[in-house]
N, C-alpha and C positions, 0 to 999 in steps of 0.2 A: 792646537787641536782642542776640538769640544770635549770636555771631558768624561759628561754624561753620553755622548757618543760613542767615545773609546771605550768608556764601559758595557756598554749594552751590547744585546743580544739577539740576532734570528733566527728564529725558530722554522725551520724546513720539513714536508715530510720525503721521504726516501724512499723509491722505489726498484732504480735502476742497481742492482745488487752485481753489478761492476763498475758501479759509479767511485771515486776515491773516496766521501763522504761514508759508503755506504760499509769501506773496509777501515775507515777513521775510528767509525761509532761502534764496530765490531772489535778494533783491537782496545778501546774503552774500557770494553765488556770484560773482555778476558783478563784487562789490569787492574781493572775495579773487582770483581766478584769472583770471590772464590770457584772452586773449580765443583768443588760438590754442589753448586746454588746455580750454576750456567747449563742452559740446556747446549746441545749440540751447534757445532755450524751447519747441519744439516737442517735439524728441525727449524730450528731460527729463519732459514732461505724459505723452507715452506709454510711457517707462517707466514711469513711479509708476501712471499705470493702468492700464497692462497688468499691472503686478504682480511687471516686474523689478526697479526700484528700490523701495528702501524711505526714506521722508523722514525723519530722524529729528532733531528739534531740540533745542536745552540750552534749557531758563529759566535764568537766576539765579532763585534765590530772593529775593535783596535788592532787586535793581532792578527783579523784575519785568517780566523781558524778552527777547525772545530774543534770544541771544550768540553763538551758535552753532550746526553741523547736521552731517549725513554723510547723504551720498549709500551704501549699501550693500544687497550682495544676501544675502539668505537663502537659500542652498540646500539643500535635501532629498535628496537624488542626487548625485551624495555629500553627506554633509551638514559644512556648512561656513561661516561669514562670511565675506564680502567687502568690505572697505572700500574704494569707488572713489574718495569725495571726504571728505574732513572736515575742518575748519577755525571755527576762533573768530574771532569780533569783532576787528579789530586792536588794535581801543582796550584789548584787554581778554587782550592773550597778553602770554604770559608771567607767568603768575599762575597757575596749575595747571589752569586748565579745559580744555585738551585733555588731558590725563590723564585726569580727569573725564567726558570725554565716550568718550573709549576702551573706561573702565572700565565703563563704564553702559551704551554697545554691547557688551561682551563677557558682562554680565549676561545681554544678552538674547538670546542665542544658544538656540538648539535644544538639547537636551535630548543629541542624539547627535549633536553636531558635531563637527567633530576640531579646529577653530581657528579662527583669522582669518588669512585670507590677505592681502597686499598686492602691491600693483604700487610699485614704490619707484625714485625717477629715480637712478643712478649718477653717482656721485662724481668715477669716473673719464672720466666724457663731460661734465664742465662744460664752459661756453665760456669762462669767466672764472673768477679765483681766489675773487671775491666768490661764485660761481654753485656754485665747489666746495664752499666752507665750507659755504653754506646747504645744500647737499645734506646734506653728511656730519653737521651737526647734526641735522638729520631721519632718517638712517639711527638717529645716535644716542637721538633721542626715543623712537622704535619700541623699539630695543636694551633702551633702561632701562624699558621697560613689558613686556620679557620675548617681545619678538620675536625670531625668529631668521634671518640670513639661508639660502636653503635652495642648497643646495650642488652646483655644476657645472651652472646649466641657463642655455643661452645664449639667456634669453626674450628675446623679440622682442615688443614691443607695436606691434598691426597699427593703421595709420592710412591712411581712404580716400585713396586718390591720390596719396601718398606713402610714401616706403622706409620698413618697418617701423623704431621704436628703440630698443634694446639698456636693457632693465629690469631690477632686481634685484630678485626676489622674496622676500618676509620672510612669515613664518609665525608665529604664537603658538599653540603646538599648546594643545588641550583639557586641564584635567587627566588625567595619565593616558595622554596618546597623545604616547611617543615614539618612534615610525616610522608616517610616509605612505612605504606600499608606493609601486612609481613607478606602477603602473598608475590608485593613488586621484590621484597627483599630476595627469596626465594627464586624466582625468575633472576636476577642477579645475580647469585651464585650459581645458579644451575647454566648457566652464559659461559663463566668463568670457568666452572669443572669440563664445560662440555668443548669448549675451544679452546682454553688454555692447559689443563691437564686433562685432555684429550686422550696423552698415552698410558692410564693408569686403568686397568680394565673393571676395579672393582668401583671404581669413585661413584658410582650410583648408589651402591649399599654402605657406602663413608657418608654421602650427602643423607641419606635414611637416619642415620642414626641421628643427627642432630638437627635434623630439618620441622620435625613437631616439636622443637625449644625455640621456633624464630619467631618474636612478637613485632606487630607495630612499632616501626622506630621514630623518635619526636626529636626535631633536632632544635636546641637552643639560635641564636639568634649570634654569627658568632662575632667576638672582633677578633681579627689579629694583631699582632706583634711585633717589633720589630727582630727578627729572627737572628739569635746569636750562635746557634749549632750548624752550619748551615754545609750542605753536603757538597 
């Protein structure tokens, strides 16, 4: 057997939500992420059909299976990638398929996207030292796939019924685009608040308060890594 074959990965998107695939990458979800960070199986079915989220799952080629998926939005207005959720198989990280899976999401980007944007939990609001590491290994995963963290904006990710929490946003600009003017930045989060935390009713007077701190972002030129944290 070829053995870069049996390694590798296809990347699918998912529409039919009683397809097997579509309840593979759902119970994923509920194995990988904690119960207070998953939104519903409700809301979940109405993104993917209403056409916010997009499903998007790993095969292995070897095993013949699904490993892994991301939850992400495609935006046209500005146009952009969003990665809200993404994650591999436990059994099966740390073996390079979340790079794999990154890289195979960033293939499939729009034609005139500027990047992939991320929502990233900070390092410096762990609860515990274990809870830091794991952070800042994951800053680091992103770093070595040529993310960048984007500079002076004191984002606030809005959550129903509770105080919004202090996020650090990372970007992988497009080939080619090193400055998001602050006005695209702004339109990017306002994408994110308005489709993604959609069910938080105040996120408009959250996005207020820290929306005249968003400057011009300049993004270095990046290389990446060869990725040793790998999700």
């Amino acid at each position: 057997m070829n053995t870069d074959k049996a390694k590798s990965i296809t990347i699918t998107k998912v529409t039919d939500l009683n397809s097997p695939e579509y309840h593979v990458a759902m119970k994923l979800y509920n194995d990988l992420f904690p119960e207070e960070e998953r939104l519903s199986p409700q809301q979940i079915e109405e993104m993917v059909t209403g056409g916010v989220y997009t499903l998007c799952v790993a095969r292995h080629a070897g095993l013949d299976k699904i490993i892994g998926f991301a939850l992400v939005v495609f935006s046209e207005d500005p146009a952009f990638l969003f990665i809200d959720n993404i994650a591999i198989d436990s059994s099966l990280q740390g073996k390079g398929y979340g790079s794999m899976l990154f890289t195979g999401l960033e293939k499939m980007q729009e034609e005139k996207s500027q990047g992939i944007f991320l929502e990233i939990e900070l390092p410096a609001q762990a609860l515990d030292e274990e809870d830091r590491i794991a952070r800042e290994k994951r800053v680091g995963f992103y770093e070595r796939l040529g993310c960048q963290a984007m500079q002076n904006i004191p984002y606030l990710f809005p959550i129903k019924d509770q105080e919004p929490l202090p996020l650090l946003l990372m970007f992988k600009p497009a080939p080619g685009v090193n400055k998001l003017p602050a006005e695209i930045v702004k339109q990017m989060v306002k994408c994110v608040y308005n489709e993604v935390h959609y069910d938080v009713p105040n996120r408009e007077e959250i996005f207020n308060s820290f929306a005249h701190t968003i400057q011009d972002q300049f993004f270095e030129k990046a290389h990446t890594q060869e990725d040793k944290y790998i999700i």
